[in-house]
C-alpha positions as CSV (number, residue, x, y, z in Angstrom):
1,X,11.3,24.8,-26.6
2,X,7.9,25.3,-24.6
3,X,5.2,27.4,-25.4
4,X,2.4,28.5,-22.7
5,X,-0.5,29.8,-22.1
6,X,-1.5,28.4,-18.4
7,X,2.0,28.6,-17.0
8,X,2.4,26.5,-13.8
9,X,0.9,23.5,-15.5
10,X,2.6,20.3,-17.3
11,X,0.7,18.3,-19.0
12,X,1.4,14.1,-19.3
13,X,-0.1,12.2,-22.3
14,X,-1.3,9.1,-21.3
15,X,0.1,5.9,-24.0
16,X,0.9,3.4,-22.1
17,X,-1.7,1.3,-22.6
18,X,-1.9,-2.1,-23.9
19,X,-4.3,-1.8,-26.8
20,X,-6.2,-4.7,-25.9
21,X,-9.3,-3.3,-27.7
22,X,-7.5,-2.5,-30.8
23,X,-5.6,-5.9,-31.0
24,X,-2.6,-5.2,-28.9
25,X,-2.0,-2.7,-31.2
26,X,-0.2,1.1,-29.8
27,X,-3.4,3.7,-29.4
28,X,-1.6,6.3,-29.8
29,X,0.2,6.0,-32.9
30,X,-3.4,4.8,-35.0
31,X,-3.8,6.7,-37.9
32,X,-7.1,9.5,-37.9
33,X,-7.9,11.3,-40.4
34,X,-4.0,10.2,-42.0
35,X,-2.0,12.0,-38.2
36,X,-1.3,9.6,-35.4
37,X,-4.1,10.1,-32.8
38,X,-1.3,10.6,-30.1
39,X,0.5,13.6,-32.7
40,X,-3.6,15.3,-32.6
41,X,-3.7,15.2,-29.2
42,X,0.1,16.6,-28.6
43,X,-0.7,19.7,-31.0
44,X,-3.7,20.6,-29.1
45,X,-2.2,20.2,-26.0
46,X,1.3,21.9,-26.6
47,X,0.4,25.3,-26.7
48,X,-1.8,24.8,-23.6
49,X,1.3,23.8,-21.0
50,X,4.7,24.7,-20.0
51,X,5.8,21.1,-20.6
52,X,4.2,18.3,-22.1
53,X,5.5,15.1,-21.7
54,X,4.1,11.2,-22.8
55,X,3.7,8.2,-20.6
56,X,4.5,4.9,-23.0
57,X,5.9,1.8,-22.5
58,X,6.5,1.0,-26.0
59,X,7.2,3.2,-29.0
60,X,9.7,5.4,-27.2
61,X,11.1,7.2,-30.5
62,X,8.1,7.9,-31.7
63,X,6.3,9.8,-28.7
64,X,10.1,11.1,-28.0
65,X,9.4,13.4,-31.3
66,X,6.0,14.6,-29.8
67,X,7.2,15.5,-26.6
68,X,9.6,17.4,-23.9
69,X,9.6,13.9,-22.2
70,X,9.1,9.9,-22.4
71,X,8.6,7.7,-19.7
72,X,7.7,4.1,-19.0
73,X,5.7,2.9,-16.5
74,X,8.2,2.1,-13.4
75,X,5.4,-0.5,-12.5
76,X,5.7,-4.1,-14.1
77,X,3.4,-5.1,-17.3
78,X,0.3,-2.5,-18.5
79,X,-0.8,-1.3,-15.1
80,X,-3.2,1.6,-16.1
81,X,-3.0,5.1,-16.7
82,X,-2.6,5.7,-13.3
83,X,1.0,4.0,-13.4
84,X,2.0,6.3,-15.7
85,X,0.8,9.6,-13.5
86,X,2.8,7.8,-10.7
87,X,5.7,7.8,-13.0
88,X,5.5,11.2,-13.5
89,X,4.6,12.4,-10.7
90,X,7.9,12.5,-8.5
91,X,9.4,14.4,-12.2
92,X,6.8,17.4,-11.8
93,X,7.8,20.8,-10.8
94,X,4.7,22.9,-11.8
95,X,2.4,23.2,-9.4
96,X,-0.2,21.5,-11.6
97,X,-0.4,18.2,-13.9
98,X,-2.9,18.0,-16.4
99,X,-3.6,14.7,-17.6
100,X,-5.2,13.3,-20.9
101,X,-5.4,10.4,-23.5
102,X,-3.6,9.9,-26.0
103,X,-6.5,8.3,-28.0
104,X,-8.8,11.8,-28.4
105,X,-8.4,13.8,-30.9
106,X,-10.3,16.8,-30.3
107,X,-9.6,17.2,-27.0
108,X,-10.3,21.2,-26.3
109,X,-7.9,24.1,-27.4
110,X,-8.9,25.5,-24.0
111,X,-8.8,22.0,-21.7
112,X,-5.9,23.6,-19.5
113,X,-7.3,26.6,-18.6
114,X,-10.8,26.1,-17.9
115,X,-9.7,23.2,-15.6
116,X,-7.2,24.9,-14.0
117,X,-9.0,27.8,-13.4
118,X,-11.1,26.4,-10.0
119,X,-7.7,25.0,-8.8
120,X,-7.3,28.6,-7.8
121,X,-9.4,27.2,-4.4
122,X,-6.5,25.8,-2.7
123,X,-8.7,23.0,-1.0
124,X,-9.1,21.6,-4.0
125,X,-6.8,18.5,-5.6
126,X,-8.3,17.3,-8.6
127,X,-10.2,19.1,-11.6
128,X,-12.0,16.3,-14.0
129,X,-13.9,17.0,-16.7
130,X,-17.7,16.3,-17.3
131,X,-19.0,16.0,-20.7
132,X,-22.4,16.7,-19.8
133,X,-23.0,12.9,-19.7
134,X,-20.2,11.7,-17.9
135,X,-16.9,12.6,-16.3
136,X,-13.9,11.8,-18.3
137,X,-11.7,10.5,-15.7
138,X,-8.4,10.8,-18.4
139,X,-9.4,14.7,-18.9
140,X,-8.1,16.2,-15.5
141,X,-5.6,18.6,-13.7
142,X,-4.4,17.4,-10.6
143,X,-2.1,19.3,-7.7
144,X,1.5,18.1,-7.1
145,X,0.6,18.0,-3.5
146,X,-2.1,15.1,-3.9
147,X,0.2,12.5,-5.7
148,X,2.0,10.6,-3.4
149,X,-0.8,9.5,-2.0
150,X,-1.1,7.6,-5.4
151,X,2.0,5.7,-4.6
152,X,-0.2,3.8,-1.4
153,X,-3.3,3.5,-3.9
154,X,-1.4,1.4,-6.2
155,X,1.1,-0.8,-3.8
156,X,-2.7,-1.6,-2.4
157,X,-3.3,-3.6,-5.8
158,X,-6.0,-0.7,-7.0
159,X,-6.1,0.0,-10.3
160,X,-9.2,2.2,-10.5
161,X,-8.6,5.9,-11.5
162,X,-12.2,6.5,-10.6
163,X,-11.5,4.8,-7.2
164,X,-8.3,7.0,-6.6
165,X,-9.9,10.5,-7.6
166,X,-12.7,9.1,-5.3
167,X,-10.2,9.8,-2.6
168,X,-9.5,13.3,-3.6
169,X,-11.4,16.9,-3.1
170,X,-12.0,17.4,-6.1
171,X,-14.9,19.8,-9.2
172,X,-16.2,18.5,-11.9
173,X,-15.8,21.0,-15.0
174,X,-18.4,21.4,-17.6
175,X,-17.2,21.2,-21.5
176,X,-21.0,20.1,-22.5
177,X,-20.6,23.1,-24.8
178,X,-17.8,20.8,-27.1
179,X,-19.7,18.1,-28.2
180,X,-17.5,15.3,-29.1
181,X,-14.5,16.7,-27.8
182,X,-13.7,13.8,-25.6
183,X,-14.5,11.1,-28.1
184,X,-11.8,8.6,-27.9
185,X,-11.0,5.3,-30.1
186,X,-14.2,3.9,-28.8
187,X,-16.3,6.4,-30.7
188,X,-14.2,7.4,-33.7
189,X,-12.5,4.8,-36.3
190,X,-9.2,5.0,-37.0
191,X,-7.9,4.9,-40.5
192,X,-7.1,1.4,-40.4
């Protein structure tokens, strides 16, 4: 079933991480406020794309349940959140791949759209947004056409999302007007 309201954009949950600040433990599947943080971010996000899919390498019933699609990393060991765009990438048929955490929460009813919307300047290959502190590099839409350049990135050894998007033409969106909505694990406590 898919629901949209920014058509031409699917969005990719990033979970693949290790968990090494949580004690190994899976991010996405802590307990906030008594909903997996990974479920939180998937309702938000659902109504937002034409497809939503989850990047994992563990877990894969779980985030099977919260999404169109599940993939693990095709790169060896926890390589990053940008193995699991490169994953996804060569899967994508919208023009447009928004990408987010799967640790925050309250990530905004309106992400899609308002960083889509200067990705209507065709020069343009990435959309991150800016808290009005700093950018959140796991908050971003990026064009099909700028990702197999991410392939070369990584067989390089780089690991560095800030580093690849460094190498992109890319806007900085403002969401200074939702306080908090990028907060992640590091800033909120999880029920246990």
């Amino acid at each position: 079933m898919q629901f949209s309201n920014t058509p031409g954009i699917t969005g990719l949950v990033l979970a693949g991480g290790a968990g090494r600040r949580v004690g190994g433990r899976d991010k996405g599947m802590l307990p906030w406020h008594g909903t997996p943080l990974a479920e939180h971010v998937c309702h938000r996000l659902r109504p937002q794309v034409e497809e939503l899919w989850i990047s994992c390498n563990r877990n894969t019933d779980f985030y099977a349940r919260l999404s169109d699609r599940v993939f693990k990393d095709d790169l060896p060991g926890f390589e990053g959140p940008l193995a699991g765009i490169a994953t996804a990438a060569p899967k994508l048929t919208t023009p447009l791949l928004l990408v987010c955490a799967c640790d925050t929460p309250r990530v905004p009813v309106d992400l899609a759209s308002r960083l889509s919307a200067p990705m209507q300047n065709p020069a343009l290959q990435l959309c991150v947004a800016f808290d009005g502190e700093r950018e959140q590099y796991l908050a971003a839409v990026l064009r099909r056409e700028a990702l197999p350049a991410l392939r070369d990135y990584l067989a390089r050894g780089e690991r560095s999302v800030r580093g690849w998007y460094a190498t992109l033409r890319r806007e900085r969106v403002d969401f200074s007007d939702q306080e908090g909505c990028f907060d992640n694990i590091n800033r909120i406590a999880p029920d246990n």
